[in-house]
Each structure stands twice: as C-alpha cells, then as structure tokens.
C-alpha positions as CSV (number, residue, x, y, z in Angstrom):
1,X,69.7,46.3,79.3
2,X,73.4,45.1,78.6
3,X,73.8,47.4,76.0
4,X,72.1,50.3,77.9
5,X,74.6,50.1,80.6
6,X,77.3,49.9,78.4
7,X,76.2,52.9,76.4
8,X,75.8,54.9,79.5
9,X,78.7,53.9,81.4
10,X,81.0,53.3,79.5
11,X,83.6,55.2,77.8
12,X,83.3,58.1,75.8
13,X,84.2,59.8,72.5
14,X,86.3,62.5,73.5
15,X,90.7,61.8,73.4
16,X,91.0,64.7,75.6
17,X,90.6,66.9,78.2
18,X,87.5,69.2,76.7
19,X,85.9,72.1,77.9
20,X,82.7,72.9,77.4
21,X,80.0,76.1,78.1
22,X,76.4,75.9,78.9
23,X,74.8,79.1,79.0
24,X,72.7,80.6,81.8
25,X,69.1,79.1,81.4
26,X,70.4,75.9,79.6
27,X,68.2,72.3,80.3
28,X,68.8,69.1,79.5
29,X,67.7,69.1,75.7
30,X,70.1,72.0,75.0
31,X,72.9,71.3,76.7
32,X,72.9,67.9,75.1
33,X,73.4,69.7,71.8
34,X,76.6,71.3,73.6
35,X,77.9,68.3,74.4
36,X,77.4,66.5,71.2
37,X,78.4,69.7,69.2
38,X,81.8,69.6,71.4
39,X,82.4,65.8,71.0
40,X,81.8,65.1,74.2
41,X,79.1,62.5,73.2
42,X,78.4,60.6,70.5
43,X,75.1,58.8,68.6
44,X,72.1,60.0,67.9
45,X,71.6,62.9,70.5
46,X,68.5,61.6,71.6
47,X,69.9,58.7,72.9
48,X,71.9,60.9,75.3
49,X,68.4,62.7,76.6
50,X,66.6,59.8,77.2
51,X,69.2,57.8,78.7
52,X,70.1,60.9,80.9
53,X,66.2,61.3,82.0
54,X,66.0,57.3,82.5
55,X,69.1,57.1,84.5
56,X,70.3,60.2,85.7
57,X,69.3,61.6,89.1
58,X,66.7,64.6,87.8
59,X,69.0,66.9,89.0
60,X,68.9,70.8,87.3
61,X,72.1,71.4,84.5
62,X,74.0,74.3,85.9
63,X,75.4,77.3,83.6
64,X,79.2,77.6,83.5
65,X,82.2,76.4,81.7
66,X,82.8,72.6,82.4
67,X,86.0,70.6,81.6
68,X,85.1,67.0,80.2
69,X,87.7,64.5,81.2
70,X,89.3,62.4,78.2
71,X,86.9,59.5,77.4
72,X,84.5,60.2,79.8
73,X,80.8,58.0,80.0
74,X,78.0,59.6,79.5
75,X,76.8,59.4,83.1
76,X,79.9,60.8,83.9
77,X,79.2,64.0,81.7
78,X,75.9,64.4,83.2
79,X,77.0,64.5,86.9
80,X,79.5,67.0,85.5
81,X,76.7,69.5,84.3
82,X,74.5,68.6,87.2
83,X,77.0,68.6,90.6
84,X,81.0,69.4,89.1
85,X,82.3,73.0,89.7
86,X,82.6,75.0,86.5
87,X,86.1,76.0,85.6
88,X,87.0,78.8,87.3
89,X,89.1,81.9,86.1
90,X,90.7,85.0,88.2
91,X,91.0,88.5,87.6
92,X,93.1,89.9,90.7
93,X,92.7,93.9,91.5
94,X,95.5,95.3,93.0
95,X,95.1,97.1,96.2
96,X,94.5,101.2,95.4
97,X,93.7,100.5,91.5
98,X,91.2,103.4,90.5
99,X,87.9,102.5,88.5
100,X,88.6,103.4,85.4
101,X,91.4,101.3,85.2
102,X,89.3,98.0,87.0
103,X,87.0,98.7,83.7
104,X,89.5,98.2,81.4
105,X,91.2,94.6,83.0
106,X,87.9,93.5,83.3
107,X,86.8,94.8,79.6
108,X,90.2,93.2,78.3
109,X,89.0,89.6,78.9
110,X,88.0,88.4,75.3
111,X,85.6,85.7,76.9
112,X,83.6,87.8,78.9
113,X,80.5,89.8,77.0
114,X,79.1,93.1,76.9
115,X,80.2,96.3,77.6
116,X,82.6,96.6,80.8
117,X,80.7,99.3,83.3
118,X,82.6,102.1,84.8
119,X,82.1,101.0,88.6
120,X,82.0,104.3,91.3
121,X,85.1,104.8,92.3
122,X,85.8,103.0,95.5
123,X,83.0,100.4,95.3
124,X,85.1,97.8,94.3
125,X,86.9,95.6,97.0
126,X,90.6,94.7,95.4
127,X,90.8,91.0,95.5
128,X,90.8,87.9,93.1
129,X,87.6,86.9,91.5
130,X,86.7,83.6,89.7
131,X,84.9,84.6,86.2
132,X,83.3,82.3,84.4
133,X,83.6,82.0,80.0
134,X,80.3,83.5,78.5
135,X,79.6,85.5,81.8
136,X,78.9,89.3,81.7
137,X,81.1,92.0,82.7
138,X,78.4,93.6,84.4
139,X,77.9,89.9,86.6
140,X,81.9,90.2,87.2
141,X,81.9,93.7,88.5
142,X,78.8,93.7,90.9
143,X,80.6,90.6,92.5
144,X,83.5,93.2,93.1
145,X,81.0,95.6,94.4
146,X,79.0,93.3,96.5
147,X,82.5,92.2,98.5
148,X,83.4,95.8,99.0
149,X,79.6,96.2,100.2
150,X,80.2,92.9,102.8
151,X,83.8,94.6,103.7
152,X,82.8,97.9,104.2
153,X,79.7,96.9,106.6
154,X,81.8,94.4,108.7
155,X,84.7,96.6,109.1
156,X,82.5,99.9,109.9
157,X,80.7,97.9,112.9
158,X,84.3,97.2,114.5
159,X,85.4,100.7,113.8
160,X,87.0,102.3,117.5
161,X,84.5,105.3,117.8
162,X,86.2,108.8,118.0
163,X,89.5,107.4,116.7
164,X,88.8,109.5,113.8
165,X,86.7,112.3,112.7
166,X,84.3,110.7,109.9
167,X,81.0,109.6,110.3
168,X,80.3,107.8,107.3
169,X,80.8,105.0,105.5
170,X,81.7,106.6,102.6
171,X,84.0,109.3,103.9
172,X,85.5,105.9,105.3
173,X,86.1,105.0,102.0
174,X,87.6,108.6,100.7
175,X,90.1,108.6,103.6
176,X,91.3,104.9,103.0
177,X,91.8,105.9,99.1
178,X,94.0,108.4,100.4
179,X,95.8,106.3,102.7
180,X,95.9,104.0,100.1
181,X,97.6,106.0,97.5
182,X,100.2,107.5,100.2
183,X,102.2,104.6,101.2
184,X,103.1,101.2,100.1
185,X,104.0,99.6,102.8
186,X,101.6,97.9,105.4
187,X,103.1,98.4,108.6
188,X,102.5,102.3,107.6
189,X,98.7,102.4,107.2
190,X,97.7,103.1,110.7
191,X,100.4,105.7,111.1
192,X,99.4,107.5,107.9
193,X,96.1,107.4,108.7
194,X,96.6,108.3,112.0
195,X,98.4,111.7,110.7
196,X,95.1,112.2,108.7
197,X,93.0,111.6,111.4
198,X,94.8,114.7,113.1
199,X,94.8,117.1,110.3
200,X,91.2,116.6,110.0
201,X,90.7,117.4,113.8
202,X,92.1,120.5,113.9
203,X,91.0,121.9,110.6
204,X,94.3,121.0,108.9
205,X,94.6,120.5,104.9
206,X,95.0,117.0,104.4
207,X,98.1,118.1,101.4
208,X,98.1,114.8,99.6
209,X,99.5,115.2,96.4
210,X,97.2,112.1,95.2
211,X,94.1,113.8,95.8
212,X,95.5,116.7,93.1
213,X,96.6,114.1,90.4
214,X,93.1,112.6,90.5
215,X,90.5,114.4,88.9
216,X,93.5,115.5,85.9
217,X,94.1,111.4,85.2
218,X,91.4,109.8,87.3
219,X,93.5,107.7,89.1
220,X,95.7,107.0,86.6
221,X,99.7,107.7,86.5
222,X,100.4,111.4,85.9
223,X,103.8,110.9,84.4
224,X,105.3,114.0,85.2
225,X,105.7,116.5,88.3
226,X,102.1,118.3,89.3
227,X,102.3,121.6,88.1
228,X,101.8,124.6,90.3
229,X,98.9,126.0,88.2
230,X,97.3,122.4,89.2
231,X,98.3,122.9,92.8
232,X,96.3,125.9,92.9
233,X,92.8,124.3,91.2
234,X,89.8,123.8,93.1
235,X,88.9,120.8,91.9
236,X,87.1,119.9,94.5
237,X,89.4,116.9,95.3
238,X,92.6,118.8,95.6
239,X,93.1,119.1,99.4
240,X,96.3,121.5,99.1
241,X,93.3,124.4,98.3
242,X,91.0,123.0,101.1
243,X,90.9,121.6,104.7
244,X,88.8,118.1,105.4
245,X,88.2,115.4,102.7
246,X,87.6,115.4,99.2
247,X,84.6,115.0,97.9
248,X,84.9,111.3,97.0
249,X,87.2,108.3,96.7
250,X,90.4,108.3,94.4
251,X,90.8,104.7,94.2
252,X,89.4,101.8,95.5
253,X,91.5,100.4,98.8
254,X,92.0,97.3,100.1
255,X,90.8,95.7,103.7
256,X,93.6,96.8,105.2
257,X,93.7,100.6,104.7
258,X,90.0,100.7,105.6
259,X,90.9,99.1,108.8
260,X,93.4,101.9,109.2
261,X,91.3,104.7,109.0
262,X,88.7,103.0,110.9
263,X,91.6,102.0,113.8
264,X,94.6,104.7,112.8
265,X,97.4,104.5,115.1
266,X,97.6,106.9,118.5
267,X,100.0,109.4,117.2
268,X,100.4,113.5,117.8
269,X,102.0,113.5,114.2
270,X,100.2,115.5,112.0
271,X,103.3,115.6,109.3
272,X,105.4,112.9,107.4
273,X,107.5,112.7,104.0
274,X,109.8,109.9,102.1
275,X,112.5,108.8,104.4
276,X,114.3,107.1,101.3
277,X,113.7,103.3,101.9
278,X,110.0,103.3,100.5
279,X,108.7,104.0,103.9
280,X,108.2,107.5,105.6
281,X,109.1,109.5,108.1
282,X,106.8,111.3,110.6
283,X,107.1,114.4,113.0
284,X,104.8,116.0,115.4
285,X,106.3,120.3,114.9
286,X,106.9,122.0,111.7
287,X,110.8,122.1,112.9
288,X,111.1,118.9,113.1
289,X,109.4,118.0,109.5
290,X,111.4,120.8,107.9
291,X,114.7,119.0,109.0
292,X,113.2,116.1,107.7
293,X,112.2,117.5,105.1
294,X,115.7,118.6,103.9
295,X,117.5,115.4,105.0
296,X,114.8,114.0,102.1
297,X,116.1,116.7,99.6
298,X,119.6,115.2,100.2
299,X,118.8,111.8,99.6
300,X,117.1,112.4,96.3
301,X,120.5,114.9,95.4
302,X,122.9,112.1,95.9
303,X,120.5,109.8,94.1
304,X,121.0,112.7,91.0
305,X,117.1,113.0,90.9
C-alpha cells in the first residue's frame, strides 16, 4: 500500500503549468487518455483509472479546459477534473455593437468551433463572457442571448408605466438601440430618451440619423456623410421618412439605455444636437434649436470640418 500512496499522491510528471481540455461527455476512461496524452500523468494509463476509481471520491469529470499545476499528483489531477473551475476566457461586447459585427468577434476566436450564428439584432446583452476552449459558438452566443432575455424581463417589470409610449418588450429594445447609437455619454441616456419619448407622443419623426445608416451597413460604420437620396428611402428603419419606431433594433444596447427608455427623464424637449464637448444640447421650440443649431455650425467651422 506504500507504494500505492506514493503513486497516487505523490508528485507528478509534468515541469509545468499545463493545460488540458476534456470535451463535453468525457468519463473517466477518456479523459485519462487526455491527461496521459498531455503529460500530465505517467505509467501505464490503467494504473491511473484504477487508482482513480479506488481512491478517488466517484465524483462525475466535468468538460472544460483545466490548467494542471507543475508536478501535480495524480489525486491532485483528478480533484482538478472532478471539482477545479475550468479556465475561463472573455470576450467583452461593447455597449451599442450591432449583430453582425458580435458574429464576427465571436467567429474570430480560433479555439472556438463551428460556424458563428448571426444573432437578431438586439438579443444580445453587451457584457463580458467567459468561453471555454473546444466550446461552440452557437453555446457562446445563446449565453449572450439568455442575459439579454434575464435583462430585458427584470428591467421591463420595473419600467415607470406611461413614462413612455411603447408597450412592448421589443419596441423597448428598438428605442434603447436608438438611444444607444445617439449619445456616448451616460449621464445623457434618460434625457435622449426622454426627447424620444416626446416625439413619439405627439406623432413626431424620431430623425435619428442612425436609424438611416442601418439597413445600408447593418450597424456597421458608414464612412462617409448619408446621402440625400438615402435620407429620402423608406427603408422601413429610416425614421426621417416616418413618425414612431422602426421596425426593429439597430444595435444591441446595454442595461443602461434600456433603463432609459423604460425610466427617460421628465423633460418638454422634444429637440437636441452636438453641443461640441461629446455631449448635446436640448431645447423645447424650434427657435430655440435653430440657435442651437447654428452655434453647432460654428463650432464645427472653427474646427475646419
């Protein structure tokens, strides 16, 4: 029995830190070919097995990617697969990054396999998820859905009812898109929003110029000024041509602009424009957005744009 314990508790091969990756399904006999495949034990692998049914705690080997300590024992390496946390990698999502471009980060990971699916747009929460090496991209992408899903419920039962004219989850979402794509800063959301909120109660076109670029790239970067020929398409997403919402998402937002549209700020503004800082100002008359309007037009001449 001497040699027994010192077989299975003592040190092992390996000289350093080692990953290893057990796929999905894996038991004991397989994922003892792993380990002995990746150095991480040595012998006969047999010995491993029956050693690890004799002394181990019976315990199911879970799937992932595992890093093996340098010269761990055998026990050790079995504890690992049974109760250690697989090595976990992020891919972040930026807040307002549209669908097509959350397929391509995620199909641009080498060590994930299959085909990267184009998700809807605005199903995905932006966020930072752990992936796993060997793991699908369809497994990486519901997870993305599944949080939106969580999001979206939780944040639609706190929404302040009559705050804004939508009465759906999903038009929830198309607003916060738009919100979303119209300002950078934070503190702004609920004011945007709120300006939104407004145009859609009294019939007003929303005028976002992201809504027109979207259906042209699909979310992507237009590159260029939007022409007039593409201010006047009825896309059915550019709201310059119609009043009330487009008919989907352009992006996906983040937690807080759906909390903005679902709690926009109390405001009579129904206008606002680029005040020069990365921010924007707002206005409640025509007059007064029209001054603003031109005080923007000077900025942007002194800047030589």
């Amino acid at each position: 029995m001497a040699l027994v314990g010192w077989s299975w508790w003592g040190p092992g091969p390996l000289k350093q830190n080692t990953n290893v990756v057990i796929p999905e399904g894996a038991r004991l006999a397989s994922a003892t070919d792993y380990l002995w495949y990746a150095g991480a034990i040595s012998g006969p692998r047999w010995k491993f097995y029956y050693l690890a049914r004799l002394l181990g705690e019976g315990d199911p080997i879970q799937a992932g990617e595992f890093e093996i300590p340098a010269h761990a024992s055998p026990d050790k390496v079995l504890d690992i697969l049974q109760h250690g946390k697989p090595v976990a990698r992020m891919v972040t999502i930026p807040e307002g990054l549209p669908s097509i471009l959350v397929m391509e980060k995620v199909e641009a990971i080498p060590q994930l396999t299959g085909a990267a699916p184009l998700p809807a747009e605005g199903s995905v929460l932006p966020s930072s998820y752990a992936w796993q090496q060997g793991e699908s991209r369809d497994q990486v992408i519901d997870r993305m859905q599944a949080a939106m899903t969580k999001e979206l419920d939780a944040a639609w039962s706190r929404r302040k009812a009559g705050s804004c004219p939508i009465s759906t989850k999903e038009e929830a979402i198309t607003l916060a898109s738009i919100v979303e794509k119209e300002t950078g800063k934070a503190s702004e959301r609920r004011m945007v929003a709120g300006v939104y909120c407004n145009r859609l109660r009294i019939g007003m076109k929303l005028d976002a110029d992201p809504t027109v670029i979207y259906p042209i790239t699909k979310g992507k970067p237009l590159g260029r000024k939007i022409l007039r020929s593409e201010l006047n398409a009825d896309t059915g997403y550019n709201t310059y041509k119609r009043a009330g919402l487009p008919e989907g998402p352009i992006a996906n937002p983040g937690k807080e602009s759906i909390a903005a549209v679902l709690d926009p700020a109390p405001t009579k503004a129904i206008y606002f424009v680029a005040d020069g800082t990365g921010g924007h100002v707002f206005a409640e008359t025509l007059a007064e957005h029209n001054a603003n309007v031109a005080k923007w037009r000077a900025i942007r001449a002194a800047r030589g744009i």
